[in-house]
DSSP file (Angstrom, degrees, kcal/mol; ACC not computed):
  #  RESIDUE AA STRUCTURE BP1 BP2  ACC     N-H-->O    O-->H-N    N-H-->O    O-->H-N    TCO  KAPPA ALPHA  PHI   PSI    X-CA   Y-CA   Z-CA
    1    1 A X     >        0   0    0      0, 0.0     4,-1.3     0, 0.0     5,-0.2   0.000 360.0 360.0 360.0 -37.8    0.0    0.0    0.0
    2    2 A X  H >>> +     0   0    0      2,-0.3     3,-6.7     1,-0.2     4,-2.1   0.937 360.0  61.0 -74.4 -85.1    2.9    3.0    0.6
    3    3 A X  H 3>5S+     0   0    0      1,-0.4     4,-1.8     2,-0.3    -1,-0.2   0.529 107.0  40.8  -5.5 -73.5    4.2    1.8   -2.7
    4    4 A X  H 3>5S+     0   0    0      1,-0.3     4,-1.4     2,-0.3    -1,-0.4   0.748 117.5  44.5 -57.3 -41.9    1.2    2.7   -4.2
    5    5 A X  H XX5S+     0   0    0     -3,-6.7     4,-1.3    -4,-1.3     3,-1.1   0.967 108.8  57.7 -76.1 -38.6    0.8    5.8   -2.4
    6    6 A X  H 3X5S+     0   0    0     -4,-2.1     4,-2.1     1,-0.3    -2,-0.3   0.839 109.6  48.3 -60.6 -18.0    4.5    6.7   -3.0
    7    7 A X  H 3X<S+     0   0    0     -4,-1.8     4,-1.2    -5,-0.5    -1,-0.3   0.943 111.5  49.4 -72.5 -43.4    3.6    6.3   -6.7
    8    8 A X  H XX S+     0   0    0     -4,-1.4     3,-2.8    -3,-1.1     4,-2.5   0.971 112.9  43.4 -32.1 -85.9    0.7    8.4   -6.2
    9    9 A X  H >X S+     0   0    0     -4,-1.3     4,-1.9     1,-0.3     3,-1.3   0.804 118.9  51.1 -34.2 -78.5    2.7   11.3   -4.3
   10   10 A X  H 3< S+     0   0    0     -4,-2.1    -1,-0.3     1,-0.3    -2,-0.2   0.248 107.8  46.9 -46.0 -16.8    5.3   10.7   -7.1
   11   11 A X  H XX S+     0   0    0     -3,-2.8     4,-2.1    -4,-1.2     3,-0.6   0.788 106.4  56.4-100.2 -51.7    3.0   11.0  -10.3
   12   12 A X  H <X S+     0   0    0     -4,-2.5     4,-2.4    -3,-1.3     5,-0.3   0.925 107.4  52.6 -72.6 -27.5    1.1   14.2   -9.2
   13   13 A X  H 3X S+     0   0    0     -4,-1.9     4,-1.2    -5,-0.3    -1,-0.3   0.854 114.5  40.5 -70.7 -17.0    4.7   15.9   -8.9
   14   14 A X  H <> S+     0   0    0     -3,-0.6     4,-2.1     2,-0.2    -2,-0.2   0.947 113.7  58.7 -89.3 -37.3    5.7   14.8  -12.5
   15   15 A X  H  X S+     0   0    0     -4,-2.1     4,-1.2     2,-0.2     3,-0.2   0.948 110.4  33.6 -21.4 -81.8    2.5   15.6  -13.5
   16   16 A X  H  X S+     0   0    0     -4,-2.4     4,-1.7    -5,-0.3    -1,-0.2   0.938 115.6  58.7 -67.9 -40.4    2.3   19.1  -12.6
   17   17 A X  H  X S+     0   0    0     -4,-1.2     4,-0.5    -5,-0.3    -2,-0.2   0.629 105.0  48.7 -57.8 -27.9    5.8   19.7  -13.3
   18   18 A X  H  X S+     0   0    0     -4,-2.1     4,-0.7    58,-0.4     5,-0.5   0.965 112.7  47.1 -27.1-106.6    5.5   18.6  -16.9
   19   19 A X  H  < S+     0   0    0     -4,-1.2     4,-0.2     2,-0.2    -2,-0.2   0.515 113.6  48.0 -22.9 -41.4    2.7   20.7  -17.4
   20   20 A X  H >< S+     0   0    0     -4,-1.7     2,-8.9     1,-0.2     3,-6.5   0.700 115.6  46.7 -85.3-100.9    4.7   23.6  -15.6
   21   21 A X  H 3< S+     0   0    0     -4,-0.5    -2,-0.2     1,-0.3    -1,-0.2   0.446 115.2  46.8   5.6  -6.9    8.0   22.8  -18.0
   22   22 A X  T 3X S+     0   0    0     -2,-8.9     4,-1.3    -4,-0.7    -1,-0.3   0.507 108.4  51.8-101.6 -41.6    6.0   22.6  -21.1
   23   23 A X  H <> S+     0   0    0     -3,-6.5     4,-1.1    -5,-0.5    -2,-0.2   0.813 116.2  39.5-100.6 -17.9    4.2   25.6  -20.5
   24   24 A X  H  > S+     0   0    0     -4,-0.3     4,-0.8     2,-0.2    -1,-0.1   0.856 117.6  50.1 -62.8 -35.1    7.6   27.8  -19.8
   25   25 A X  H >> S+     0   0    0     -5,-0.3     4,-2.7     2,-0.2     3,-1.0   0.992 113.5  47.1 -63.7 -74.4    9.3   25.9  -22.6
   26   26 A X  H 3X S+     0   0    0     -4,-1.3     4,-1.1     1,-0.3    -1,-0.2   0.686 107.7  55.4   2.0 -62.8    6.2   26.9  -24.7
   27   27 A X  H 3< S+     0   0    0     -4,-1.1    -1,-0.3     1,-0.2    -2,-0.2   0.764 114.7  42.3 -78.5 -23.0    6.2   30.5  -23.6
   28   28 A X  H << S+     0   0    0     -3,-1.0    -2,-0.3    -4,-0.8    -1,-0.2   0.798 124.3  24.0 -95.0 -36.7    9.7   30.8  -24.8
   29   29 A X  H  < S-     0   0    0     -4,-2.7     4,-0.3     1,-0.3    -3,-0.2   0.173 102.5-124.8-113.9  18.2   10.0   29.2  -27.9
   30   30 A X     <  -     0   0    0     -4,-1.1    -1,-0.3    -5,-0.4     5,-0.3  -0.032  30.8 -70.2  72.5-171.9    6.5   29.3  -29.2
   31   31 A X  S    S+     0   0    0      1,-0.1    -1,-0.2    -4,-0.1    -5,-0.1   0.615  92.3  99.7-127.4 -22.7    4.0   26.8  -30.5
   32   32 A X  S    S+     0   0    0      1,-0.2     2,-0.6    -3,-0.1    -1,-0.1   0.947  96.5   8.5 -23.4 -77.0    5.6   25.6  -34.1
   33   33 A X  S    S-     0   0    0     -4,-0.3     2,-2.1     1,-0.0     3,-0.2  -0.887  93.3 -95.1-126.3 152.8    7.1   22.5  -33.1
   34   34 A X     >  +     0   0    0     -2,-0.6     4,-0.9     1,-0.2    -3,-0.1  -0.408  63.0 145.2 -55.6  82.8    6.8   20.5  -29.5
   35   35 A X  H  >  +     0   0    0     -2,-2.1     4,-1.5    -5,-0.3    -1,-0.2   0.628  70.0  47.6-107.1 -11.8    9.8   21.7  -28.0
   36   36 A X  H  > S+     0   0    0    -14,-0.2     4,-1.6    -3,-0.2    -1,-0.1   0.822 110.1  52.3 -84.3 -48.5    8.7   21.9  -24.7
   37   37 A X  H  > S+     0   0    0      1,-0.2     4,-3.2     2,-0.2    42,-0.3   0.954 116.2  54.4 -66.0 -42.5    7.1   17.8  -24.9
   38   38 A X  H  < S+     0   0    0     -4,-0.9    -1,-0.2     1,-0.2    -2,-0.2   0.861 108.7  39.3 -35.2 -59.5   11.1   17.3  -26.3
   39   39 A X  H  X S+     0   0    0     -4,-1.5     4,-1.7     1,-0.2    -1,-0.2   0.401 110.1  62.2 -91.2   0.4   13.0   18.7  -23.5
   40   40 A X  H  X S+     0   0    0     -4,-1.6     4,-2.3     2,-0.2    -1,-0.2   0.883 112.1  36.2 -66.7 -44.7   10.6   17.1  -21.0
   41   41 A X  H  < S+     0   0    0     -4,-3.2    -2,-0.2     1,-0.2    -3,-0.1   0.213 118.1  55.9-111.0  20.8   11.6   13.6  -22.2
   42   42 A X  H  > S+     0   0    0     -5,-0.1     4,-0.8     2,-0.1    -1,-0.2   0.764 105.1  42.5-115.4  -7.4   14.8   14.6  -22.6
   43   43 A X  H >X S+     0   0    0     -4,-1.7     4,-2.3     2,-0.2     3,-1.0   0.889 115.3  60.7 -68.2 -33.6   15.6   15.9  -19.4
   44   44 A X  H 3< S+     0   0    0     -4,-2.3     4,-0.2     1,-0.2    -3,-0.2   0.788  99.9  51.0 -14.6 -60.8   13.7   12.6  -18.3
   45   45 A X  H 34 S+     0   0    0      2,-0.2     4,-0.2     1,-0.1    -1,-0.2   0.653 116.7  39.8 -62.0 -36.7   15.9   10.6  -19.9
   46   46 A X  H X< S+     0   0    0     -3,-1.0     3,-2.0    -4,-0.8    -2,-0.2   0.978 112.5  55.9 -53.8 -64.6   19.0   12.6  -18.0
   47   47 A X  T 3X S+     0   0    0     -4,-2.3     4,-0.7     1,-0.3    -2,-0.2   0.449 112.0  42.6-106.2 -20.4   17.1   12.7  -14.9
   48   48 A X  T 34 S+     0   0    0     -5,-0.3    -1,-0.3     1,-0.2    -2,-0.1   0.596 109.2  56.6-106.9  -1.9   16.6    8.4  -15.0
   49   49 A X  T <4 S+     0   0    0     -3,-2.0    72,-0.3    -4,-0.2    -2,-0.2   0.177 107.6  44.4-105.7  20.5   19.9    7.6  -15.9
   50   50 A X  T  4 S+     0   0    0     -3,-0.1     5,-0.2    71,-0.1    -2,-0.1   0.500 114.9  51.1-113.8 -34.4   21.4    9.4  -13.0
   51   51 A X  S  < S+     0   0    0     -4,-0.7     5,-0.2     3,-0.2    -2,-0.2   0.432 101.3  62.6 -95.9   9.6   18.7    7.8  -10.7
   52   52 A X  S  >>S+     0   0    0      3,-0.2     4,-2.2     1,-0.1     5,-1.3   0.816 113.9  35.1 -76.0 -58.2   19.5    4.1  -12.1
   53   53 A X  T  45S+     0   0    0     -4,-0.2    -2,-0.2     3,-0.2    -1,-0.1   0.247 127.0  37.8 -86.5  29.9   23.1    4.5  -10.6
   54   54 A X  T  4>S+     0   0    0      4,-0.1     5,-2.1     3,-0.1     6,-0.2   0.523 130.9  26.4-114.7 -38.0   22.2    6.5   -7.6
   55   55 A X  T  45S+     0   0    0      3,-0.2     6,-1.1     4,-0.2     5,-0.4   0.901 134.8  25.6-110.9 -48.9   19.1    5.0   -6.7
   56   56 A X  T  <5S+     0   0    0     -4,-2.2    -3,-0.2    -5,-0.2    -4,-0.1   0.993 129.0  34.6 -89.9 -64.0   19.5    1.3   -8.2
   57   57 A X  T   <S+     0   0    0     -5,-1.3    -4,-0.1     1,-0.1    -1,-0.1   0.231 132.2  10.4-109.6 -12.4   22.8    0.8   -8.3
   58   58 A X  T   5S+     0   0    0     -6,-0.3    -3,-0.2    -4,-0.2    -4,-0.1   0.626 123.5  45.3-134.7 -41.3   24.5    2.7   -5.1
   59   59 A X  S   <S-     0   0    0     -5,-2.1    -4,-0.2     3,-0.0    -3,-0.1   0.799  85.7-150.3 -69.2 -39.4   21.9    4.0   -2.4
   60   60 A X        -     0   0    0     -5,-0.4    -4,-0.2    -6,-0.2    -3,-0.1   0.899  34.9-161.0  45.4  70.7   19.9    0.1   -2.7
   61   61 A X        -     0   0    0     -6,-1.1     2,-0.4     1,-0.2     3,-0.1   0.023  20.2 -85.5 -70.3 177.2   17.2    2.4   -1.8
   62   62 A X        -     0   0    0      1,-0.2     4,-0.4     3,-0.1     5,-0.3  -0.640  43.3-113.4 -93.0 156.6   13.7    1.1   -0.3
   63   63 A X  S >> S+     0   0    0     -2,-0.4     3,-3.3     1,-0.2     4,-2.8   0.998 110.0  66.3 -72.9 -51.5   11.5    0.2   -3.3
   64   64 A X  H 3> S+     0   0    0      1,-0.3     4,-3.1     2,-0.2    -1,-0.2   0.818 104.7  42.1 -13.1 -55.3    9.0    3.4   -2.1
   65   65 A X  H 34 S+     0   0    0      2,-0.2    -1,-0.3     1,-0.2    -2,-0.2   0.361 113.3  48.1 -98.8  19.7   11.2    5.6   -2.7
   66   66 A X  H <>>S+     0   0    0     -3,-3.3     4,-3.1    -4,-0.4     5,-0.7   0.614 116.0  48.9-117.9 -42.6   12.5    4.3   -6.0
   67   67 A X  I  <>S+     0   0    0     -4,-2.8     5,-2.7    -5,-0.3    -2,-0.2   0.936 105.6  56.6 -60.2 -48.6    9.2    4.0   -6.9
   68   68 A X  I  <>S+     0   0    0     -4,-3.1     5,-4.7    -5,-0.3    -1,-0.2   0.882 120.9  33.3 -39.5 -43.6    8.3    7.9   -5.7
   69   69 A X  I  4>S+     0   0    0      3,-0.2     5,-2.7    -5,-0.2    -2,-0.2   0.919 128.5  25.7-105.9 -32.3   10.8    8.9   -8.0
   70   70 A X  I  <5S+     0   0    0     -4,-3.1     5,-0.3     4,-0.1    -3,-0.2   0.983 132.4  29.1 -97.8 -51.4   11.1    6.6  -11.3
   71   71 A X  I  >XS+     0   0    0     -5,-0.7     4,-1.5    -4,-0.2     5,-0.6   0.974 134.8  34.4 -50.7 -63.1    7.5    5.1  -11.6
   72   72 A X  I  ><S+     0   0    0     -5,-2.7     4,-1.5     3,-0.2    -3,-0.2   0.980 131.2  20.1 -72.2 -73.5    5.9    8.2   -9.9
   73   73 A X  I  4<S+     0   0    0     -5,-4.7     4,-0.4    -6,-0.2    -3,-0.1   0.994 131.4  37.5 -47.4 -67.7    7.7   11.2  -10.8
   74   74 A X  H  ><S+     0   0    0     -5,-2.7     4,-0.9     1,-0.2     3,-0.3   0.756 109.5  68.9 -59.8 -22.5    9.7   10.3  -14.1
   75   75 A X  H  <5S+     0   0    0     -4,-1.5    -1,-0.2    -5,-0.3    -3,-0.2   0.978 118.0  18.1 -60.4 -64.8    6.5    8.2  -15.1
   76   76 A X  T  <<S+     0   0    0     -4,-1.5   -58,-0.4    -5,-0.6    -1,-0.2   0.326 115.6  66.1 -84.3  23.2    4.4   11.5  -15.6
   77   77 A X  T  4 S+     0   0    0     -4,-0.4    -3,-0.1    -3,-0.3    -2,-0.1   0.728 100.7  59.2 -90.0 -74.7    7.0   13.9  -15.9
   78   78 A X  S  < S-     0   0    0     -4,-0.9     2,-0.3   -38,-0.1   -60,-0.1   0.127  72.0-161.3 -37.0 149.8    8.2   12.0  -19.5
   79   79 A X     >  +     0   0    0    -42,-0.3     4,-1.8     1,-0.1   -38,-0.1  -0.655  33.2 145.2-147.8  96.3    5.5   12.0  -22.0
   80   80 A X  H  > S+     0   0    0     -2,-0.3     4,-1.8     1,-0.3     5,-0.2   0.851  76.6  60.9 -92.1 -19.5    5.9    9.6  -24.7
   81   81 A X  H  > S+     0   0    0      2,-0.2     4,-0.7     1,-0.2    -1,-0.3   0.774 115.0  51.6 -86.2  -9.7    2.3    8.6  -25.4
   82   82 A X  H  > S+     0   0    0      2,-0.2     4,-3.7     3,-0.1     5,-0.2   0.772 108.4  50.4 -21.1 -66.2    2.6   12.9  -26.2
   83   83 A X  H  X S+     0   0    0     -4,-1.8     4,-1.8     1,-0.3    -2,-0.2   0.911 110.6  41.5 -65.1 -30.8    5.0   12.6  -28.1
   84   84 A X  H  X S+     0   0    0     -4,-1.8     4,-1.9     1,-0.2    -1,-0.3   0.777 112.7  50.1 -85.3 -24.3    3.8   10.2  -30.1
   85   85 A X  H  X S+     0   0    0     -4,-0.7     4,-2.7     2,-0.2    -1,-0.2   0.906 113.9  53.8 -87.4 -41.6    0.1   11.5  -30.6
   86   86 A X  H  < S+     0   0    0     -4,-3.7    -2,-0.2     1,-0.3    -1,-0.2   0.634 110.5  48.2-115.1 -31.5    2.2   15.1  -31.5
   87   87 A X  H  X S+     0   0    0     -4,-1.8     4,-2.0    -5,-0.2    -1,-0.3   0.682 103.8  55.1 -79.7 -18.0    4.1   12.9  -34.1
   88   88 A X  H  X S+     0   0    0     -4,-1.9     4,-2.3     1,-0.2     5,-0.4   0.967 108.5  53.4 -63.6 -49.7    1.0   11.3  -35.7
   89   89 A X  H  X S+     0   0    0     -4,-2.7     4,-0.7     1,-0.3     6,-0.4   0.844  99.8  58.8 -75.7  -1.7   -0.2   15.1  -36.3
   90   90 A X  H  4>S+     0   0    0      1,-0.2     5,-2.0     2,-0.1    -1,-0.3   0.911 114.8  35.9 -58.9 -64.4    2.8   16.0  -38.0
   91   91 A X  H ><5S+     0   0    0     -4,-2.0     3,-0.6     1,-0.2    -2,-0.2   0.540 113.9  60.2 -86.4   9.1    2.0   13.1  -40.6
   92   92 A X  H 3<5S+     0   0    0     -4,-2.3     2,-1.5     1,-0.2    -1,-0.2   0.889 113.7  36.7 -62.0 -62.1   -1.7   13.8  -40.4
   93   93 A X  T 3<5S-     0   0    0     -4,-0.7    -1,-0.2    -5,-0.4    -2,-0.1  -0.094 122.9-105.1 -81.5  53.6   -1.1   17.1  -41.5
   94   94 A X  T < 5 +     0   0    0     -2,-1.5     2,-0.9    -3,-0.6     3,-0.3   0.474  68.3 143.3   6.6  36.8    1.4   16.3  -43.7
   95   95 A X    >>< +     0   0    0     -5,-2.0     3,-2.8    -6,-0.4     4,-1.6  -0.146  16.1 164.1 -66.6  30.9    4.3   17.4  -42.1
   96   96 A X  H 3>  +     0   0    0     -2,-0.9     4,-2.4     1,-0.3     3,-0.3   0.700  68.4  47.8 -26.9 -73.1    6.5   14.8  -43.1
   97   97 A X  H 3> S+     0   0    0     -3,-0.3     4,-1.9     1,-0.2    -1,-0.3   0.645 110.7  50.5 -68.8  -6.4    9.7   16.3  -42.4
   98   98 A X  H <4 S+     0   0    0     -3,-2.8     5,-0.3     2,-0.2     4,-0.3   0.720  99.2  59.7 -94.3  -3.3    8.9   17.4  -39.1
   99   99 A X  H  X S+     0   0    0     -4,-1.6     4,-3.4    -3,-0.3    -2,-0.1   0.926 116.2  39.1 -72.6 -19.3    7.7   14.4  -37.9
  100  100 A X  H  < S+     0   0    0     -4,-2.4     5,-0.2    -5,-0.3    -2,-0.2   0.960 115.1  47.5 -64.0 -63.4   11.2   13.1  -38.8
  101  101 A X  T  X S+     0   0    0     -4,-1.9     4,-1.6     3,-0.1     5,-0.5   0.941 116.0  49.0 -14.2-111.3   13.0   15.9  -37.7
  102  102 A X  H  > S+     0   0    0     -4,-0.3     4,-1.4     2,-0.2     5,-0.3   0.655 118.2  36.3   5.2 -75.9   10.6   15.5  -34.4
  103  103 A X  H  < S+     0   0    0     -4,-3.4     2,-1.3    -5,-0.3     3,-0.0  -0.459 117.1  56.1 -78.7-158.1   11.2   11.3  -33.6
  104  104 A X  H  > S+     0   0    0      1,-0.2     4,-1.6    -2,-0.1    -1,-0.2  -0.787 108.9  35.2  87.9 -77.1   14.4   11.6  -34.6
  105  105 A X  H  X S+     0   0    0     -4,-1.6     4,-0.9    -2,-1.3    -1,-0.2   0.579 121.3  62.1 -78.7 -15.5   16.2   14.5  -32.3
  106  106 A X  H  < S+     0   0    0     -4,-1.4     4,-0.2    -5,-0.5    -1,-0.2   0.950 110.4  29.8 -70.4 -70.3   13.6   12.7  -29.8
  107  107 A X  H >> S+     0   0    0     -5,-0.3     3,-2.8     2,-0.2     4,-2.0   0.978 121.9  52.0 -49.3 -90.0   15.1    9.3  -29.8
  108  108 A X  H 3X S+     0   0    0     -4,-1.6     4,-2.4     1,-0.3     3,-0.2   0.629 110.5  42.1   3.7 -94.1   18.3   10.3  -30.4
  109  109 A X  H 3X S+     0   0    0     -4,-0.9     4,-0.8     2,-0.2    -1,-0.3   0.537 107.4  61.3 -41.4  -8.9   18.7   12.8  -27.8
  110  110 A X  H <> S+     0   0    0     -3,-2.8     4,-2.6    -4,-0.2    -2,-0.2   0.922 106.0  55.2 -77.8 -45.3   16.8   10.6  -25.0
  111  111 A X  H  X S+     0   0    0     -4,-2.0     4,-2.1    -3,-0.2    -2,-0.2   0.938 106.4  40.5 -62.3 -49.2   19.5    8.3  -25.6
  112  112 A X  H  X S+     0   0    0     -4,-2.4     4,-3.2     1,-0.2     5,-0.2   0.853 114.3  59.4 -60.9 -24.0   22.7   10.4  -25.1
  113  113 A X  H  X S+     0   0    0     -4,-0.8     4,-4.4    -5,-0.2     5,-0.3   0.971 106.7  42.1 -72.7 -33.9   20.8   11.9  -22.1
  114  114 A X  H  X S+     0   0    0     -4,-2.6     4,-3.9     1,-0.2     5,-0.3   0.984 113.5  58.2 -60.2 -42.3   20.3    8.3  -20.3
  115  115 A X  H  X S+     0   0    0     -4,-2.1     4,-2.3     2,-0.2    -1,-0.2   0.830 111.5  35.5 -43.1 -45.8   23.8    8.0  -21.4
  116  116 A X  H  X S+     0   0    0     -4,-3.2     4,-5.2     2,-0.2     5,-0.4   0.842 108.9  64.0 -73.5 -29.2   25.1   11.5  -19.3
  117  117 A X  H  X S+     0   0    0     -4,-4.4     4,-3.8    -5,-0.2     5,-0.2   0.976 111.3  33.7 -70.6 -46.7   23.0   10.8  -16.7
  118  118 A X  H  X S+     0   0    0     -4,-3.9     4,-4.4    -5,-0.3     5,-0.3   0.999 114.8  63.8 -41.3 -69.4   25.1    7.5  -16.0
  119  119 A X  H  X S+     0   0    0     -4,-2.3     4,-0.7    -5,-0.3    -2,-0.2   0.858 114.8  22.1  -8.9 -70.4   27.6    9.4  -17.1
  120  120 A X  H >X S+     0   0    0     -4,-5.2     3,-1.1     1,-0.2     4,-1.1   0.933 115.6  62.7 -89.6 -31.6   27.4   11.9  -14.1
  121  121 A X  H >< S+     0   0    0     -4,-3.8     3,-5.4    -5,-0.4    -2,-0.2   0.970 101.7  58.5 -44.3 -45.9   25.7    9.8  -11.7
  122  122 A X  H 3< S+     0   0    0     -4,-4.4    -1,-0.2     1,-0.3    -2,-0.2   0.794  98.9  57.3 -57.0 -27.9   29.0    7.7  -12.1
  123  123 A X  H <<        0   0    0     -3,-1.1    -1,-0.3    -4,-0.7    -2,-0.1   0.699 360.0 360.0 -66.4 -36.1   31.2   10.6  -11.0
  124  124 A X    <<        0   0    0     -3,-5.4    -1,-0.3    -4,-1.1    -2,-0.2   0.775 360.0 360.0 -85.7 360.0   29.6   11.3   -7.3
C-alpha cells in the first residue's frame, strides 16, 4: 500500500511539473514544433539515468522511494504517449519532415541523455 501511495505522491509531482516545464518551454520558444514535450523527455531521460546509478545501483534504496521517484515522478514527468500523438499530427497534417525531424532528435537525444545521466551519476 505505501508503494502505491509513494507512486501516487510521485505521479502528481511529474505531472504538474511537466505541465509547468511545457508551458515555460512553450512560452519561450512558441508553439511551431513540441519543444517543450522534447526537452521534457529529454531531461527525463537525464534525470533516470542518473537515478539508475544512484538509486539502483549505489543507495539500494527502499522500493517506495525508487518508486516515488522513477515510476511516480519520471513516469508522468516524460511524455511519450505525447510525443507520439504530437508525431502522428505531424504526418496527419502532412508534415513529413517534421515528424522526422521531431522522432528523430527525440530518440536520439533521450538516448545520449540516459547515457550522461550514467555518465554523471557515475562521478559522485
Amino acid at each position: 500500500m505505501y508503494q502505491i501511495m509513494a507512486i501516487a505522491i510521485g505521479g502528481a509531482l511529474g505531472a504538474v511539473s511537466r505541465y509547468l516545464v511545457i508551458g515555460l518551454v512553450t512560452d519561450w520558444l512558441g508553439k511551431s514544433f513540441p519543444y517543450g514535450t522534447l526537452i521534457v523527455n529529454v531531461l527525463g531521460s537525464f534525470l533516470i539515468g542518473i537515478l539508475y546509478v544512484v538509486v539502483v545501483q549505489k543507495m539500494h534504496v527502499s522500493p517506495e522511494l525508487k518508486s516515488i521517484m522513477v515510476v511516480g515522478f519520471l513516469g508522468a514527468f516524460t511524455t511519450f504517449s505525447t510525443f507520439s500523438l504530437e508525431a502522428f499530427n505531424f504526418i496527419n497534417e502532412g508534415l513529413v519532415l517534421n515528424a522526422i525531424t521531431y522522432i528523430l532528435s527525440s530518440v536520439i537525444l533521450c538516448i545520449i541523455s540516459v547515457w550522461a545521466g550514467v555518465s554523471a551519476a557515475k562521478l559522485i
